[in-house]
C-alpha positions as a printed Julia matrix, in Angstrom:
303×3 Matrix{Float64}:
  0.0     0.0     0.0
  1.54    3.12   -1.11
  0.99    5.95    0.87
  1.02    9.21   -1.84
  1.87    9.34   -5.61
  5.74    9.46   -5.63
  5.15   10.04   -9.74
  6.81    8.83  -12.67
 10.34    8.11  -13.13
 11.82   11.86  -13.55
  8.87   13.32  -11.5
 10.28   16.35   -9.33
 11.17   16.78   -5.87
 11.27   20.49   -4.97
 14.41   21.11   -2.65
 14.06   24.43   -0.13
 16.11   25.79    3.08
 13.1    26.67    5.22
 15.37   26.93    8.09
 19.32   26.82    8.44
 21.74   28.23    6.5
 23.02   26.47    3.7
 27.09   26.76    4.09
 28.25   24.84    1.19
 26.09   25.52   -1.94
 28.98   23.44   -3.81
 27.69   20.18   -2.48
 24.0    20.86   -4.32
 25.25   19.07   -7.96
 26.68   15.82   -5.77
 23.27   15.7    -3.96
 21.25   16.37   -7.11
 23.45   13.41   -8.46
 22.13   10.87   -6.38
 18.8    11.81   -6.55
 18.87   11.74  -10.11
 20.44    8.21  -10.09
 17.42    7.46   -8.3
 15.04    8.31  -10.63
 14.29   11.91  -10.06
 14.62   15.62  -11.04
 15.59   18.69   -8.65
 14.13   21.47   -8.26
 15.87   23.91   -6.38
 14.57   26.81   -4.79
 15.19   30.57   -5.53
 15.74   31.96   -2.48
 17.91   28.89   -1.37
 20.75   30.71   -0.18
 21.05   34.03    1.44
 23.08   36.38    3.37
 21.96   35.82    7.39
 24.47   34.44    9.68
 22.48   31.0    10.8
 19.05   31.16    8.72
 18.63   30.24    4.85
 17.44   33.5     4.08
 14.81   36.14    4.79
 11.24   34.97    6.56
  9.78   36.41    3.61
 11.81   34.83    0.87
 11.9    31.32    2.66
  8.07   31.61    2.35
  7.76   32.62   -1.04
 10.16   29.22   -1.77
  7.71   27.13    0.16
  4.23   28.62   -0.81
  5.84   27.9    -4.42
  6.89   24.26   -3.76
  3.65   23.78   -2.29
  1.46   24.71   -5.11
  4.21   23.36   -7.84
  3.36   20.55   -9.98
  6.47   18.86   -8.45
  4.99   15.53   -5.86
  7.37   15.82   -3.04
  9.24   18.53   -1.22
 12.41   17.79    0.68
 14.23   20.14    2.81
 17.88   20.71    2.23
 18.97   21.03    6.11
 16.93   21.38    9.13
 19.0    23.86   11.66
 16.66   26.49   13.27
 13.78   29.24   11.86
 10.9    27.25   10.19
  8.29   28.0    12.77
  8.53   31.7    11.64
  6.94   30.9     8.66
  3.82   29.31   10.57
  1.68   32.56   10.64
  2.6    32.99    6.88
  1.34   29.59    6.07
 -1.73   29.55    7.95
 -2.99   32.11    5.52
 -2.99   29.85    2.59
 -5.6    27.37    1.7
 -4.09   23.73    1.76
 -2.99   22.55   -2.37
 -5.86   20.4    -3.29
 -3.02   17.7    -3.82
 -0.84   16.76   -0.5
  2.92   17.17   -1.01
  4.71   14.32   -0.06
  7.33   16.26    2.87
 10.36   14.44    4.75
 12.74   15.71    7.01
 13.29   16.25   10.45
 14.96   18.28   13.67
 14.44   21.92   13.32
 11.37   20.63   10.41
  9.29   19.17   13.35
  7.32   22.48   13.03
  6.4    22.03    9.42
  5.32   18.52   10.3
  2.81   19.59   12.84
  1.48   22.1    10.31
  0.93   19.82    8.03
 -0.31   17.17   10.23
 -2.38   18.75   12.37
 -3.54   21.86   10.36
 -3.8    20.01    6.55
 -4.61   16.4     8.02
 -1.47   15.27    5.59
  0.42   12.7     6.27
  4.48   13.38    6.19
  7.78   11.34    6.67
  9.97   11.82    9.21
 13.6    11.36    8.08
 16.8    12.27    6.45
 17.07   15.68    4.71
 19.04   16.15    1.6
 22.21   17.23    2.83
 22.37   13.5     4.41
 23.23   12.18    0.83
 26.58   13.88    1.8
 29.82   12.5     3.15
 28.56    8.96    4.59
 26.5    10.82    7.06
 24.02    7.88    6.85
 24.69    4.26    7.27
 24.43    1.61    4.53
 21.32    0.67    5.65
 19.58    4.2     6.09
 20.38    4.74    2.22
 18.74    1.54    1.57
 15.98    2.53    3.11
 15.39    5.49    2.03
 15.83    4.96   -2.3
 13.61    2.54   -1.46
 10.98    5.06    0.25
 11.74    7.52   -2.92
 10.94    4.53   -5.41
  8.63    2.59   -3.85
  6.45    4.85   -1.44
  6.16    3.47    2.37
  3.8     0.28    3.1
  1.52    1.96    6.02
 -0.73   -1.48    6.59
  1.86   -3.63    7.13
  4.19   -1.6     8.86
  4.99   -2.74   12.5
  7.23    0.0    14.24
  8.39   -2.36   16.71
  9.95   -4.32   14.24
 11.12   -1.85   11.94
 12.21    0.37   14.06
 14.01   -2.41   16.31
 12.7    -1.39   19.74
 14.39   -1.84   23.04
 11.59   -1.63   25.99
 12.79    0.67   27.93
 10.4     1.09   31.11
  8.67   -1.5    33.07
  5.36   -0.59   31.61
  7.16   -1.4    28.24
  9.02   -4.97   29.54
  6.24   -6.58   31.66
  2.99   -6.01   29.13
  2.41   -7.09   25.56
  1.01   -4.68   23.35
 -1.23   -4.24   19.76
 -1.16   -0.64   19.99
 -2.92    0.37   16.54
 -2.26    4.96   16.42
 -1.33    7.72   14.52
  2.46    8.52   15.34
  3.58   12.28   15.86
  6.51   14.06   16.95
  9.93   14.9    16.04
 12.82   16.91   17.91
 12.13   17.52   21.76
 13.15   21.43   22.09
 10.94   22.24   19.03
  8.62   20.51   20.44
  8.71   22.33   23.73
  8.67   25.65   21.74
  5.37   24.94   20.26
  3.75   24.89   23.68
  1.06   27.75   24.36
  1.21   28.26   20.33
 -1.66   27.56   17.57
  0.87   24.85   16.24
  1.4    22.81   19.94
  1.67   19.4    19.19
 -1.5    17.32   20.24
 -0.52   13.36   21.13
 -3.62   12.31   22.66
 -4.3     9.01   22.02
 -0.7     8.71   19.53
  2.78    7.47   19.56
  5.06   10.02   20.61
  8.54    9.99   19.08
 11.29   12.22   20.38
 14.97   12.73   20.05
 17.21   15.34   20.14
 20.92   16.91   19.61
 23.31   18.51   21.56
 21.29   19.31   24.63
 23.04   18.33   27.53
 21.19   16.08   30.51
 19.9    19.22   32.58
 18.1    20.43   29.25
 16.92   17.56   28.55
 15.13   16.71   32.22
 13.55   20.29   32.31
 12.11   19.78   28.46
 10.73   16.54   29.96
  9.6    18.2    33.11
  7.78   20.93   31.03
  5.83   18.74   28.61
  4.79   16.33   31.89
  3.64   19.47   33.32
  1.65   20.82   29.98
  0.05   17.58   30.13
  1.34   16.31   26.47
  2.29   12.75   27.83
 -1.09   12.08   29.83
 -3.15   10.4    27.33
 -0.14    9.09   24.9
 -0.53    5.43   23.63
  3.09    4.97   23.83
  6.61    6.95   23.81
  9.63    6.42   21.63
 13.12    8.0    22.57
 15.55    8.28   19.8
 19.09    9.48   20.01
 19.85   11.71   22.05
 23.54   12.64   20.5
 25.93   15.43   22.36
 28.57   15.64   19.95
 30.02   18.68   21.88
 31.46   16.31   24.53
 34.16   14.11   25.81
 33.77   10.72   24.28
 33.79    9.02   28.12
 30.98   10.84   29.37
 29.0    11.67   26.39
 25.3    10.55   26.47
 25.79    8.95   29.74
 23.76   11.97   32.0
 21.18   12.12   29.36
 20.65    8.19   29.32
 20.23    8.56   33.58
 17.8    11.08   33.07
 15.97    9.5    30.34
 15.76    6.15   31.92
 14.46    8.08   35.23
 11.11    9.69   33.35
 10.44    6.58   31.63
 10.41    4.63   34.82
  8.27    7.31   36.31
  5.86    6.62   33.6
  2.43    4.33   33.68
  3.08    4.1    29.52
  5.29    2.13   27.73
  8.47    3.6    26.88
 10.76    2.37   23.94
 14.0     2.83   23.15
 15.62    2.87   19.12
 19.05    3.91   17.74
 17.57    3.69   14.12
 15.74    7.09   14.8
 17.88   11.02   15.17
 21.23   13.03   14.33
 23.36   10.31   14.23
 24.22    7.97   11.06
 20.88    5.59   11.49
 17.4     7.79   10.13
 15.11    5.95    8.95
 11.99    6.96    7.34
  8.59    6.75    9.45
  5.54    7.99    9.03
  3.53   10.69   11.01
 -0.48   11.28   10.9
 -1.03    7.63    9.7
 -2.29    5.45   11.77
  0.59    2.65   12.84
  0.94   -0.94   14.37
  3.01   -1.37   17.32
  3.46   -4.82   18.09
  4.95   -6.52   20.64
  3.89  -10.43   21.12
């Protein structure tokens, strides 16, 4: 069961900076390389670089490249590079009518906002996974590739798909090691700190009755236990089906203590917790990202 149209062989995939700054525009023709070896055409935006110290561009021109993308004839728009900025184009696309034909999206990190647009304000379903700039210097594994030319070529089997499985989780909480489950939900989600940010906004992430995925970057364990803290207290977690933690990468750290704070602190909410809890590696900033879907109902599995 295919999810979207993915098109043609040669269809185009419009490629934008909605957020971070793109550093090395000399890396666009090896990228549009491997898509093309793939089977598609690039489309990339106007406004694609610019001239501010950490964001893509101006708000204004990084929605014009959007709204475009949007209501192109192209079937799938993938973000260059998360980074930080694309919930400042939120009010700017609330004004538009949704395209009478759903885009497919995929990305993640800084993106999370654009997925809870879409998801919760369009009803579209999106992918949460690599961005373009991942086709780059073996920053994904073997396997993550794999994955995702097969996503590109194939679409994504949504009846069939069993996160458990595919996603290879660890239980990670006692809820999570002494029950079996058949947990049939819509997952959400994305990065933890944009998450957080979305709180008290039109765009705050609803998870009733979902699978909440997290993970995060470079926040160190302190960060990470008040983020936690603050979405306990906003009362995001209190009717979840089920929680999964992805990495949770400092790369800004010693290599003897790195992560270790962060995995204390995560393994002391999830124990505090009456849901299950999982655990995956295949699932952040690090070298494993695979592709999963948001807004679509999911199986979650565990016999």
């Amino acid at each position: 069961m295919k999810t979207l149209d993915f098109g043609e062989p040669g269809s185009v995939i419009d490629v934008l900076a909605p957020s971070g700054k793109v550093v090395d525009p000399t890396t666009f023709q090896h990228c549009e390389m491997i898509i093309n070896e793939w089977g598609y055409q690039v489309s990339w935006s106007k406004n694609i670089i610019g001239n501010h110290a950490f964001l893509s561009n101006t708000i204004t021109n990084r929605f014009e490249d959007l709204k475009k993308a949007l209501y192109s004839p192209s079937k799938m728009i993938w973000p260059y590079r998360g980074g930080s900025g694309s919930a400042e184009l939120l009010p700017l696309l609330s004004t538009l009518p949704a395209p009478k034909t759903q885009k497919i999206f995929l990305g993640f990190s800084d993106l999370t906002s654009l997925h809870l647009f879409f998801n919760q304000q369009w009803n579209w379903i999106t992918f949460h996974g690599p961005v373009v700039k991942q086709l780059l210097n073996e920053s994904l594994d073997v396997h993550s590739l794999i994955l995702l030319k097969h996503f590109l070529q194939h679409g994504f089997d949504l009846k069939n798909y069993n996160v458990y499985h595919e996603l290879q989780l660890n239980d990670y909480n006692s809820a999570a090691k002494n029950n079996h489950f058949n947990i049939q939900a819509p997952m959400t989600g994305g990065n933890l700190t944009v998450i957080c940010h979305t709180l008290g906004t039109s765009n705050q992430i609803i998870s009733d009755h979902k699978i909440l995925l997290l993970e995060d970057v470079n926040e160190p364990a302190y960060k990470i236990r008040r983020m936690l803290t603050h979405l306990s207290q906003a009362g995001i977690f209190s009717k979840v089906k089920a929680v999964i933690l992805g990495n949770f990468i400092e790369y800004n750290r010693s290599e003897p203590m790195k992560n270790y704070d962060t995995e204390k602190e995560l393994f002391e909410f999830s124990e505090s917790q009456s849901f299950p809890v999982f655990k995956t590696d295949k699932i952040g900033h690090g070298k494993q990202n695979y592709v999963v879907p948001f807004n679509s109902t999911v199986q979650l599995i565990k016999t």
